[in-house]
N, C-alpha and C positions, 0 to 999 in steps of 0.2 A: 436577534438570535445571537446567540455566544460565536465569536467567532466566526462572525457572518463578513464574508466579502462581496465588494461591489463594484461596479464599473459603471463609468459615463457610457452612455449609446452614441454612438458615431465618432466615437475618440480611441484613440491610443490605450488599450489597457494598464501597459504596463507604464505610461507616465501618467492617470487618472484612476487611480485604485484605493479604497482603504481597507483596513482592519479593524477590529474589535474585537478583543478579548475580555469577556467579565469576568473573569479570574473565579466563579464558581458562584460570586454572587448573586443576589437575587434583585429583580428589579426594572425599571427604566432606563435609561441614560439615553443622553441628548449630545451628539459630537458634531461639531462645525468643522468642515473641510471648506479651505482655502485656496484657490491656485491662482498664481499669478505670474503674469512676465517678471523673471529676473533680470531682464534688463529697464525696465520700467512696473516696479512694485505697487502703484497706487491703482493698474488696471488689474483689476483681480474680479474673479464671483467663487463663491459662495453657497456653500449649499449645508444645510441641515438637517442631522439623521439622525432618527429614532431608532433606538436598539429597545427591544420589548424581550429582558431578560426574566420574565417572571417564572416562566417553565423552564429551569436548567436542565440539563443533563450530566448522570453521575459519570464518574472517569470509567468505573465498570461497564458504562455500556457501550463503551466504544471497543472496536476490533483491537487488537493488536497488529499490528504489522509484522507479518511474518517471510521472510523472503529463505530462499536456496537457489547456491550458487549451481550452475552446471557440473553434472556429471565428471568427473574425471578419474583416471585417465578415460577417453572417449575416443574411438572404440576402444571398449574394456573386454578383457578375458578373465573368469575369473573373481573380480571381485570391483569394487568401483567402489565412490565417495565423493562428498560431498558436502559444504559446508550449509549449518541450520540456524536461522539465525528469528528464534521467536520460541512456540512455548504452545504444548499442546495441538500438533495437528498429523496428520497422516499422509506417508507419500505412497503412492497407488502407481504400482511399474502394470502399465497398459502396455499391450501385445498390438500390432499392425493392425487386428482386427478388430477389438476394442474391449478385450475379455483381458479380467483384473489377473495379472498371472503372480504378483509378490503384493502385500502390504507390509507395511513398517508404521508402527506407533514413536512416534517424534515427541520427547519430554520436555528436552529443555534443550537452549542452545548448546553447537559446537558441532564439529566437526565428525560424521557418521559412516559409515563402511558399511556395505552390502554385500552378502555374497552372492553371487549371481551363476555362477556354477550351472547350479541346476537351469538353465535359463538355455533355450535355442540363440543358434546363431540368429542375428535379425535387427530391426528395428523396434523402438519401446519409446513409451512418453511416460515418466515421473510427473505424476498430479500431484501436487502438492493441495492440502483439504485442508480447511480452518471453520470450523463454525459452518459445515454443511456447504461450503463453497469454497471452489476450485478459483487457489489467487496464483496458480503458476504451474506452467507447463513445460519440462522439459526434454528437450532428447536426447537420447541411449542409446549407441551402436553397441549390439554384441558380435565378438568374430571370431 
């Protein structure tokens, strides 16, 4: 698979791992991983891995990463903001009890300002929504 990583069982992840990247191609390929003592190079194994790139996937089908920074100022009066950093998604300010009290449609990056005014004094969580799934949850004091 494109970009398929792996690990030894019973070893160190992070010193027995590799990568592959088929850069979009299509196809086979065959990689030999090597490891061996650096202080004695000739004691090494060896191992041989099939990557079976024949079914890609296009760049379109993967998510974008979409993150928001916290709230601030927090506690807010008034108005609050927040930095957006991705592209099509919707922040959904939930109430303590779990009822949607504000949406906001999120277009494009940068930095965005609510006014919250209308809003009780209280507790709130900013859902952040991408592609019909909640990637971040954060918290809103109003006072």
């Amino acid at each position: 698979m494109p970009g398929q990583q792996f690990s030894f069982a019973n070893s160190d992840a992070d010193a027995h791992s590799g990568y592959y990247d088929a850069y979009g191609t299509s196809g086979v390929a065959e990689v030999e991983y090597c490891f061996y003592d650096v202080n004695n190079p000739t004691d090494e194994t060896c191992v041989i891995i099939t990557y079976d790139c024949t079914s890609t996937t296009a760049i379109n089908d993967f998510n974008e990463l979409t993150e928001i920074s916290d709230f601030y100022p927090n506690p807010a009066n008034g108005f609050t903001h927040f930095t957006f950093n991705g592209t099509k998604a919707q922040l959904k300010i939930i109430d303590i009890l779990g009822n949607k009290v504000k949406q906001v449609n999120l277009q494009e990056k940068g930095e965005k300002y609510i006014d919250i005014s209308d809003l009780s004094k209280g507790l709130y969580f900013g859902n952040i929504i991408s592609n019909n799934e909640i990637i971040a949850i954060k918290k809103l004091i109003i006072k």
